[in-house]
C-alpha positions, -999 to 999 in steps of 0.1 A, spaced: 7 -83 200 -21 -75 178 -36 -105 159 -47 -91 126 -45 -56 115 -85 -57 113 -89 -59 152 -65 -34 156 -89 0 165 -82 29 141 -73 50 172 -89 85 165 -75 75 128 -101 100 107 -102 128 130 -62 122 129 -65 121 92 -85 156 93 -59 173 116 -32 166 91 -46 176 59 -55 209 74 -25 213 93 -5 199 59 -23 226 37 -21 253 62 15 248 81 30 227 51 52 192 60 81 207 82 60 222 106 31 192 110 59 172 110 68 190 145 32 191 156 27 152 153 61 146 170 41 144 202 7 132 192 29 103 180 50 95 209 18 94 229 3 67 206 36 52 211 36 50 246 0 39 253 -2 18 222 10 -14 234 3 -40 207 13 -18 182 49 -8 195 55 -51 198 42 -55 164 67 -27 153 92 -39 174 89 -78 163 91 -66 130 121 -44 129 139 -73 147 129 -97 120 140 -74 91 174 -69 112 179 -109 115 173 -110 73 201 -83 70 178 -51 66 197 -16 81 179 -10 108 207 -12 134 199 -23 169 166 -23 179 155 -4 213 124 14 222 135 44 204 141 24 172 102 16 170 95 56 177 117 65 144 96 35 129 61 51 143 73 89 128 86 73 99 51 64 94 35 99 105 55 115 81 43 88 51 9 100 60 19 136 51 37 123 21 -1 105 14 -13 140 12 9 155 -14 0 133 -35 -37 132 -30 -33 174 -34 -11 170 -66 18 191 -46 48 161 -57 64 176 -88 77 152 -112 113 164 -104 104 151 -69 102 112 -84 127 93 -94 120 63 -118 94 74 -142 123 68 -169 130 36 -163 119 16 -188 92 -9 -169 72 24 -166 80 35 -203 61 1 -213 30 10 -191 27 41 -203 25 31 -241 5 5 -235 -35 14 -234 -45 -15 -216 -62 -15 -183 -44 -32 -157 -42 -44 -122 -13 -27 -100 -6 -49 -65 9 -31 -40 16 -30 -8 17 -9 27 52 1 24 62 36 18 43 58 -1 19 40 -31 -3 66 -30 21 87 -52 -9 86 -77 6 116 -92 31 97 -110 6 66 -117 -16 92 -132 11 108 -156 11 80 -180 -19 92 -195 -43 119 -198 -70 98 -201 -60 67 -179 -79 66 -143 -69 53 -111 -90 27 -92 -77 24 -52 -98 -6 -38 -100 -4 0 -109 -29 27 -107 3 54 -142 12 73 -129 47 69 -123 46 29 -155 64 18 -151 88 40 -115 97 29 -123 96 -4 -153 118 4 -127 143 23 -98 139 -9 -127 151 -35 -132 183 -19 -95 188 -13 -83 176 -47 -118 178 -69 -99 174 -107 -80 136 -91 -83 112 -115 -80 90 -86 -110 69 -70 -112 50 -38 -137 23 -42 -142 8 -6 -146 -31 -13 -156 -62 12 -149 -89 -11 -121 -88 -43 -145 -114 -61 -171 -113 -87 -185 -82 -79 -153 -60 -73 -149 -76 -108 -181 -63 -123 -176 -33 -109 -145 -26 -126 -148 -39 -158 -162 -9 -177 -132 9 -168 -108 -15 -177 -122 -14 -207 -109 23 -208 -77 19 -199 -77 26 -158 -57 10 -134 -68 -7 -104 -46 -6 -77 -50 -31 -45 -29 -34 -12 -21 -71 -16 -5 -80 19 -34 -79 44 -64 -102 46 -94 -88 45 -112 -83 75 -142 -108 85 -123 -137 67 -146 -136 35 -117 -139 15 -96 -170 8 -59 -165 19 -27 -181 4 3 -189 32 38 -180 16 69 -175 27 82 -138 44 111 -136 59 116 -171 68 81 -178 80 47 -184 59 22 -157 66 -9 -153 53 -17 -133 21 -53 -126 4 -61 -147 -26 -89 -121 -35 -59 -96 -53 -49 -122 -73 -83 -139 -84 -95 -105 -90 -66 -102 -118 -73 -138 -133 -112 -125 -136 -99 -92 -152 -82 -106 -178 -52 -78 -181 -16 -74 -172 -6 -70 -137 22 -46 -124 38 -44 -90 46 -7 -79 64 3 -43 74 42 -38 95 48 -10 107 80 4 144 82 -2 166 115 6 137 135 1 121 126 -32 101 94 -39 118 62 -57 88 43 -78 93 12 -87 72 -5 -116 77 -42 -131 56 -64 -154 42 -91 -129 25 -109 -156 8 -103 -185 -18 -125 -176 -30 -149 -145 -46 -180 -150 -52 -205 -126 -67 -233 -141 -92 -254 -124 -74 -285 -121 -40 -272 -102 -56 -238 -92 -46 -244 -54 -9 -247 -65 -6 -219 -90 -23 -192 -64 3 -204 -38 30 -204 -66 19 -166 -77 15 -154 -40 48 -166 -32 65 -147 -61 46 -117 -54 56 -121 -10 94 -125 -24 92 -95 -44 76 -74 -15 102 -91 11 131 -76 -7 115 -44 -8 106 -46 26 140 -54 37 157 -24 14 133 -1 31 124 -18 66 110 17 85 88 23 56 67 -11 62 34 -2 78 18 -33 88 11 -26 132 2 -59 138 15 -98 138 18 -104 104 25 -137 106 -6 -150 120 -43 -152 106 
């Protein structure tokens, strides 16, 4: 089973990322759906430590009571499409093609609050369904932008590829190494305006720079990255949680007020990043467990 998602190789994973979006803005979702079917039973069959990871994982969610129903071979293949078709999904909202009636949530009144307030924020997410829906991140301001920080070696270059397909995205990918005093410089100006920052909170960076934080996930501590939540204390602002999942065709975003501020002071800091990391793994376990094929983490999570 792969050891960490970092030493897992991005098999062909831009030039797969430039046959979609042309296929996707050509063919539309149905029918690259259909074209990836084999593409992604290949990967399937060849990719060993991948399919265990997916495997391991969907019999852990089953044994916490998620609805994933027994788990066979072809189980981890719906898993694997499941996660083609989130790629595709990516793309609509990179290309500004999810119309609001296509969301569900942006009522609710967690997202009301962040759209009056004018603050700039940090959003933790995760790799689970879709959080890419930027679209409705984006809608609760004209002038609000979005800030993606990416660990991926491939970031800049699909940020590069989104600005020519979507040039007027308020959306930037800004690939980091390290979520610490620089990532913090580098995003304070534009706190100061109001933006966002979003950051995938459930994988440690790669190269072990970062400090992590064991918590507990689904009955076993697994590492998390401290670097997320540090970055949050530095910044000074509120701090969301958002998860969209795919759910009978339209996207469910889901929005709450983590904390209005971090602090971890010096003298208990240890404890109170382990206390805020395990609230933060107990709210991404439940959504995890409510939408097991959408979690798209190919590797043994539970080991550093």
């Amino acid at each position: 089973m792969a050891a960490t998602w970092a030493s897992t190789a991005e098999r062909g994973a831009f030039a797969g990322l430039w046959f979609l979006a042309t296929a996707y803005r050509l063919l539309g979702r149905r029918v690259t759906v259909m074209l990836m079917a084999p593409l992604v039973l290949y990967f399937y069959a060849t990719g060993r430590r991948q399919r265990e990871a997916s495997l391991d994982w969907l019999r852990r969610a089953r044994a916490h009571g998620a609805d994933v129903g027994p788990v066979t071979w072809w189980t981890g293949l719906k898993h694997q499409m499941t996660f083609a078709g989130g790629a595709l999904d990516r793309f609509s909202a990179w290309l500004g093609d999810i119309p609001p009636e296509a969301t569900v949530g942006l009522d609710d009144p967690a997202f009301q609050a962040a759209r009056a307030d004018r603050r700039g924020a940090v959003v933790l997410s995760a790799h689970l369904g879709v959080p890419e829906v930027m679209r409705a991140i984006a809608t609760i301001g004209e002038r609000r932008g979005v800030n993606i920080l990416a660990h991926s070696a491939n970031a800049a270059k699909f940020a590069e590829m989104m600005a020519k397909m979507a040039p007027m995205s308020s959306v930037r990918i800004i690939e980091v190494t390290d979520l610490g005093l620089a990532a913090a410089m580098t995003l304070a100006a534009s706190m100061e305006n109001g933006d966002w920052a979003v950051i995938l909170a459930d994988r440690i960076a790669p190269g072990g720079k970062s400090p992590s934080i064991w918590a507990p996930f689904l009955g076993q501590d697994a590492p998390f990255p401290a670097g997320p939540f540090i970055l949050a204390s530095a910044l000074k602002c509120p701090v969301y949680t958002l998860f969209s999942v795919r759910q009978e065709g339209r996207y469910r975003v889901m929005l709450s007020k983590f904390s209005e501020r971090l602090d971890f002071p010096r003298k208990d800091r240890e404890a109170a990043l382990k206390g805020t990391v395990s609230r933060f793994a107990a709210v991404l376990e439940e959504q995890a467990l409510a939408n097991p094929f959408q979690w798209f983490n190919f590797y043994d999570f539970w080991r550093l």
